[in-house]
C-alpha positions in Angstrom: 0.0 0.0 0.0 1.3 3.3 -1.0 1.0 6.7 0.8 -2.1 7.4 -1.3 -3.8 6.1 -4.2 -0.4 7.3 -6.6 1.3 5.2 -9.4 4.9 3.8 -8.3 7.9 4.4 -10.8 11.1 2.8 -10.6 13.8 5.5 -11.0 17.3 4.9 -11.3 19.9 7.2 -10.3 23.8 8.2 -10.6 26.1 7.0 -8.6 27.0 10.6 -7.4 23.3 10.9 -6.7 23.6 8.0 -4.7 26.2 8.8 -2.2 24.3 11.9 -1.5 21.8 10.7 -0.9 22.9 8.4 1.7 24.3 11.1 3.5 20.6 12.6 4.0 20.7 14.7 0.9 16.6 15.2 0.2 16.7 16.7 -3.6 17.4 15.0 -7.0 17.4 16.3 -10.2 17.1 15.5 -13.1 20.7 15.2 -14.7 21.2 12.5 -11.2 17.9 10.2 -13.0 19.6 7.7 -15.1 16.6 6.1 -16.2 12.8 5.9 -15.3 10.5 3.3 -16.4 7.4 5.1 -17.5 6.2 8.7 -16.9 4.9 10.2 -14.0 2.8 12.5 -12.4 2.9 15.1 -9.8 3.2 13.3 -5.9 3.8 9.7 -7.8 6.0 7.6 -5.7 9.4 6.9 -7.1 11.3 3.9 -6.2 15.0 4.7 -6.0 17.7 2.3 -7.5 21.2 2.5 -7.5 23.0 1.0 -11.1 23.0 -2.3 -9.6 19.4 -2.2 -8.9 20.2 -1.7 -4.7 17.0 -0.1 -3.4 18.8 3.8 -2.1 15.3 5.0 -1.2 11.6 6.2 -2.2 10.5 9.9 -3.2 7.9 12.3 -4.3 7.8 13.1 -7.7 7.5 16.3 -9.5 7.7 16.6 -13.0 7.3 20.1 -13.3 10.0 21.5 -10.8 13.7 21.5 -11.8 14.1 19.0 -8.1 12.6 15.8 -9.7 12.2 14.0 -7.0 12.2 14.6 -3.1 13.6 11.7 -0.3 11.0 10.8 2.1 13.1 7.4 3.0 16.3 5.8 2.4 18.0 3.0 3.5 15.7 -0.4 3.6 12.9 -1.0 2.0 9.6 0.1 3.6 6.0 0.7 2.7 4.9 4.2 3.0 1.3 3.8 4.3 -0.7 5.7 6.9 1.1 3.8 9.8 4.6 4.7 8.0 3.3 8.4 8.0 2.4 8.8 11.5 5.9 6.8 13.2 7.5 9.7 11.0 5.7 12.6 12.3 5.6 11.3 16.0 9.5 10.4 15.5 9.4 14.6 14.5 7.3 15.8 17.4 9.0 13.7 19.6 12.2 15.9 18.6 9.9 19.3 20.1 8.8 18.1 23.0 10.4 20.6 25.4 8.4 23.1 23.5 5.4 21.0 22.7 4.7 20.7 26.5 5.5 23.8 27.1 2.1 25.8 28.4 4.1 29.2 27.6 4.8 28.4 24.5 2.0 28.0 21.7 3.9 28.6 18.8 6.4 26.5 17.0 7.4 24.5 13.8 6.0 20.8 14.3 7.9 19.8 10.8 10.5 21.8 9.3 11.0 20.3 5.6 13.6 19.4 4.1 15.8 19.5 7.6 12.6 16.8 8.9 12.9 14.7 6.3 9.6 16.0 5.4 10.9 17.9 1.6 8.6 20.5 0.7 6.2 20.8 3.5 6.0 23.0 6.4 4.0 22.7 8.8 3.9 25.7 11.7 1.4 25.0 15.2 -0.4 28.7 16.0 -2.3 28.0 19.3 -5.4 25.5 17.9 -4.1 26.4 14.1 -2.3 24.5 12.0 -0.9 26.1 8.7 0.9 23.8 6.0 3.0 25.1 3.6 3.8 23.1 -0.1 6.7 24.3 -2.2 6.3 21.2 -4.8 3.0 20.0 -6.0 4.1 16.5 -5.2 2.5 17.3 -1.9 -1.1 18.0 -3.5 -2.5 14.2 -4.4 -1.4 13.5 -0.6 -3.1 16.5 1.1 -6.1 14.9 2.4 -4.1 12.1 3.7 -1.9 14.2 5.8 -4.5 16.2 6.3 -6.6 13.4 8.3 -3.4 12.2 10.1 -2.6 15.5 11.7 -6.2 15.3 12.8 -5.8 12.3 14.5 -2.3 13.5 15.7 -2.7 17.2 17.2 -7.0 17.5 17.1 -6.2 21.7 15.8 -9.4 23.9 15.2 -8.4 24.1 11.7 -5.5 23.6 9.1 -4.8 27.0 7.1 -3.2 25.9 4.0 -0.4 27.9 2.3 1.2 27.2 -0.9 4.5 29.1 -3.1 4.0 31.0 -6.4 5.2 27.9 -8.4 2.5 25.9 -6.6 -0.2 28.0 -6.7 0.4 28.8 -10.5 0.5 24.7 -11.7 -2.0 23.2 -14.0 -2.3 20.6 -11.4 -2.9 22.8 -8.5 -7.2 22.6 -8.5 -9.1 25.5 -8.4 -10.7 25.2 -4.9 -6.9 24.8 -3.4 -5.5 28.4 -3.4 -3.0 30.3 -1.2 -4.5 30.9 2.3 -7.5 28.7 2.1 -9.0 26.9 5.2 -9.2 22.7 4.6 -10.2 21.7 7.8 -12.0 23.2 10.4 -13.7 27.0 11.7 -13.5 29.5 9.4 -10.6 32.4 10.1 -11.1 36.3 9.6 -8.0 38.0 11.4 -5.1 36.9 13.3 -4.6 34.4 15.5 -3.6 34.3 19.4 -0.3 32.0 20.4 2.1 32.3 23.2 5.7 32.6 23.3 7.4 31.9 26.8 4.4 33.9 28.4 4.3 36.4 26.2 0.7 37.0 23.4 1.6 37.7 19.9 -0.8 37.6 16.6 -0.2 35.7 13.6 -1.8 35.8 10.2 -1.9 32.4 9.0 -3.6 33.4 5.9 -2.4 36.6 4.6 1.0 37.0 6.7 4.8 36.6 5.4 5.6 32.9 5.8 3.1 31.4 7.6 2.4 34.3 9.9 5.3 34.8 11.7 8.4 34.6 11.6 9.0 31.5 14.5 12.5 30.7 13.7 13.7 33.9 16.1 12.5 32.8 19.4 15.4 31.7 20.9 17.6 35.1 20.2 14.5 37.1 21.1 14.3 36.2 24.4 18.0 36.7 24.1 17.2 40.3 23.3 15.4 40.3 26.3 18.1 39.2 28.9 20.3 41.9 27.3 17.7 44.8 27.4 17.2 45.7 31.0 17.6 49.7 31.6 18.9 50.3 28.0 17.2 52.2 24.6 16.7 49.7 22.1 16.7 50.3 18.4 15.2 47.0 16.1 15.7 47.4 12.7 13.7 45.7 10.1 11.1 45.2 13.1 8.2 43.7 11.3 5.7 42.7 13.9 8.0 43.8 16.8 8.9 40.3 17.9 12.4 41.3 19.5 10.6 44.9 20.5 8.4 43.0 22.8 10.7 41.1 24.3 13.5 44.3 24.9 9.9 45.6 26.7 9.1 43.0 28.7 12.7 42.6 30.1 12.3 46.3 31.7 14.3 48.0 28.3 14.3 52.1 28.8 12.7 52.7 25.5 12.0 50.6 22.7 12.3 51.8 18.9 10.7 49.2 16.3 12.1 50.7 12.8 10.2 48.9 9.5 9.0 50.3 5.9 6.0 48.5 6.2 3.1 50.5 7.9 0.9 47.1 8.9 3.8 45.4 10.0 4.0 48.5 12.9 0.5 48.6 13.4 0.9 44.8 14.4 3.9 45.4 16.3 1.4 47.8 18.5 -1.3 45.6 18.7 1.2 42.9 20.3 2.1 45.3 22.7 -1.7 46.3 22.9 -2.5 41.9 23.6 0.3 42.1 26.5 -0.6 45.3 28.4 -1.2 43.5 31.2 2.4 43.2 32.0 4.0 46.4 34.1 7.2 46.5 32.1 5.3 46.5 28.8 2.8 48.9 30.1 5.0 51.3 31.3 8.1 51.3 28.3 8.0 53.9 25.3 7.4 52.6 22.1 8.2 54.2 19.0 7.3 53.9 16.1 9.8 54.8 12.7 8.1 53.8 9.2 10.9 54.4 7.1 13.9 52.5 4.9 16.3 51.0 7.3 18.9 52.4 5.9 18.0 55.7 5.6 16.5 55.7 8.6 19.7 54.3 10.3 22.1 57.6 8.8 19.6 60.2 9.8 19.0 58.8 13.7 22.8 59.0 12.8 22.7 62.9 12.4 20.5 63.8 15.1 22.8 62.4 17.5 20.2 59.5 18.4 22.0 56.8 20.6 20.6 53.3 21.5 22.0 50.5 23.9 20.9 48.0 21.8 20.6 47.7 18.1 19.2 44.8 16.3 20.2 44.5 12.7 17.6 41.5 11.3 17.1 42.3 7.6 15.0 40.0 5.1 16.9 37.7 2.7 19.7 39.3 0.6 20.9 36.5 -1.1 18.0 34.5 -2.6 20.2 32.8 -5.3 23.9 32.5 -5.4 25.0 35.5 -7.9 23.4 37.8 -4.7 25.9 37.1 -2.5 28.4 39.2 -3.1 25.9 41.9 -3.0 24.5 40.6 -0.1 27.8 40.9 1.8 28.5 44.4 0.7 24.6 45.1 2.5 25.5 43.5 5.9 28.4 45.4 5.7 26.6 48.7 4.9 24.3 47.7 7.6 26.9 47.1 10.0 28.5 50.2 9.8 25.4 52.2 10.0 24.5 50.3 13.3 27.4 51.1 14.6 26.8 54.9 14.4 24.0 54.8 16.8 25.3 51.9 19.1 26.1 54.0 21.8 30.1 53.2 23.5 29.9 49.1 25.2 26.2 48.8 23.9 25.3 45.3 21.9 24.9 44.8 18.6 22.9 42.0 17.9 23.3 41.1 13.7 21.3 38.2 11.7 20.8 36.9 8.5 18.6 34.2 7.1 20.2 33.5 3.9 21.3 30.1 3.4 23.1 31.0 -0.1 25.8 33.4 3.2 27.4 30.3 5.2 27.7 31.4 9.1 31.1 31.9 9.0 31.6 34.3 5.9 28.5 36.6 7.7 30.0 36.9 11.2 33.8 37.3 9.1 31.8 40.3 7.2 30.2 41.7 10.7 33.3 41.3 12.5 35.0 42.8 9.4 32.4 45.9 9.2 32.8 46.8 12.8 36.7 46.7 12.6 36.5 48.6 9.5 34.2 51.5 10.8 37.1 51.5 14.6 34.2 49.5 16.8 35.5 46.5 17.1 33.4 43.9 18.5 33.5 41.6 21.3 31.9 38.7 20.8 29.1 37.3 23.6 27.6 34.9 21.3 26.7 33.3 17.6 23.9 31.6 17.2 22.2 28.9 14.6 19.0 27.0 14.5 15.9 27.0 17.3 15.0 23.3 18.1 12.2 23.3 16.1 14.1 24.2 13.1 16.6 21.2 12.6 19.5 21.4 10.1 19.1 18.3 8.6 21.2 18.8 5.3 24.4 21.2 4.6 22.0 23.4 2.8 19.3 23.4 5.5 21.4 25.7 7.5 20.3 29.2 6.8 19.7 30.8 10.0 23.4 33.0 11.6 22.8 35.6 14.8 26.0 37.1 16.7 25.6 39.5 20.1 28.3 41.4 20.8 29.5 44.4 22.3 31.4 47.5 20.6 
């Protein structure tokens, strides 16, 4: 018995291919395919052989994606049925479960992709909301089946599904299956309520970047938070004031949230708003700067503005690899500019989520900028991936955050 009711092909594969994929590599294109025994369609499982007809694993295949086929399982042979499906997501959640029993915490990734095993789905936990996110359509013929065994897994009010432009623009993506639609459950209109280590924030399964929010930052939020106490904070690139909340909550002297995107700010105050019962949140100024980051950044230089804290986490520079050399030049610009309102032994907290920058070229371009512009840093920490967000493949690894003082 297969996953669902999809054809089987039997798809052998390159001995490069091969080895990669016995290292936990989860992607196979299509010059690795040596041959394939009939056509196939979108979610079709393929049987993976090595040239001596070794079973190396089983996939998900897409035809219409330049990653062919997507690793589910290697290593023995094994039937991927509904009992397959839930060992491997209780195997996942089992990998959470500091954070799934965690009453303060709501909010987390329950399976991360790729770095899970789990190619081309995401699937973020929002309180009682459950929001799955497809970048293949070899996900689509086996959406009601997953959809039915998170049921019987987490029992969420509803399952918000989310799917990428190259989804949502395939012939074989149906009509009634479009970006932000609800598949199970109560209807949504708004945002949603979750916790994060005691504190409320709103996401927006259905019309927010991501899935909502951005989850991956918890860890050097509440980092944020430790380092706050008595100082003016300055978060750049603020979206929904994740980091802003925490500076507040941890007794910060003021907090600035800096962002170009007006609703982003007017969520950022309505989290504040949804934790006013807390004294230090109540009582800290919050301001509010709707502007370009770095322009914003070299006029708060001119008017002499100082902070104690400044929080440098922009979106992605470097979506594809001819970026990066521009994207370096950015963090660099950014960098400097920090600097010029990081008053004398405040921190600078930097962080990219680029996966085409590897960790150790960003912090070499921070540490770089800072020595360049006569601040240099010392380092209190570098950080990677939350426990929720595994790196489960070289490539996986996209998330870099240093503290440090200048």
């Amino acid at each position: 018995m297969s996953l669902l009711s999809t054809e089987n092909i039997s798809v052998q594969l390159s001995a490069p291919v091969v080895r990669a994929i016995k290292k936990g590599h989860p992607w196979i294109f299509d010059k690795g395919i040596l041959k394939q025994n009939k056509a196939a369609s979108p979610g079709d499982l393929a049987i993976l052989y090595d040239q001596k007809r070794k079973f190396v694993g089983i996939g998900l295949f897409d035809p219409d994606s330049p990653i062919k086929i997507r690793v589910l399982h290697r290593g023995k042979p094994a039937t991927l049925n509904t009992e397959w499906l839930k060992e491997k997501l209780s195997n996942i959640f089992a990998l959470r479960s500091e954070l799934i029993n965690d009453p303060q915490t709501t909010g987390y990734r329950l399976v991360s992709g790729e770095n899970d095993g789990m190619p081309g789905l995401v699937v973020d936990q929002y309180d009682q909301t459950l929001v799955f996110k497809l970048d293949t359509v070899a996900w689509l013929p086996h959406l009601d089946h997953l959809k039915s065994t998170f049921c019987d897994l987490i029992q969420p009010e509803r399952i918000v599904l989310r799917v990428s432009r190259t989804v949502a623009t395939a012939p074989s993506c149906p009509d009634h299956l479009k970006e932000g639609c609800v598949i199970y459950g109560l209807k949504l209109s708004g945002p949603v309520i979750f916790l994060e280590n005691g504190l409320k924030f709103e996401a927006e399964p259905i019309i927010g970047q991501k899935t909502g929010f951005f989850l991956d930052q918890r860890d050097n939020r509440a980092r944020v938070g430790q380092l706050s106490r008595g100082k003016n904070v300055l978060n750049v690139f603020s979206y929904t004031g994740g980091f802003s909340l925490y500076a507040a909550a941890n007794a910060a002297k003021s907090v600035t949230s800096l962002d170009l995107s007006k609703p982003a700010l007017d969520a950022s105050l309505n989290n504040f708003e949804l934790n006013r019962q807390i004294p230090n949140i109540s009582k800290v100024p919050h301001i509010l700067l709707c502007d370009d980051a770095f322009d914003a950044l070299r006029r708060l230089a001119a008017e002499g503005k100082k902070y104690g804290v400044v929080i440098l986490d922009p979106p992605s520079f470097a979506k594809k690899l001819t970026d990066v050399p521009g994207a370096l030049i950015a963090y660099e610009r950014l960098v400097k500019l920090g600097l010029k309102v990081l008053e004398k032994d405040g921190v600078l907290v930097s962080a990219s989520c680029s996966a085409r920058v590897p960790a150790v070229t960003f912090f070499d371009t921070v540490i770089r900028a800072a020595a360049m512009a006569k601040r240099p840093l010392q380092v209190i920490e570098k950080t990677s991936h939350a426990i929720d967000h595994p790196i489960g493949f070289p490539e996986g690894a996209y998330l870099k955050c240093i503290f440090a003082r200048a």
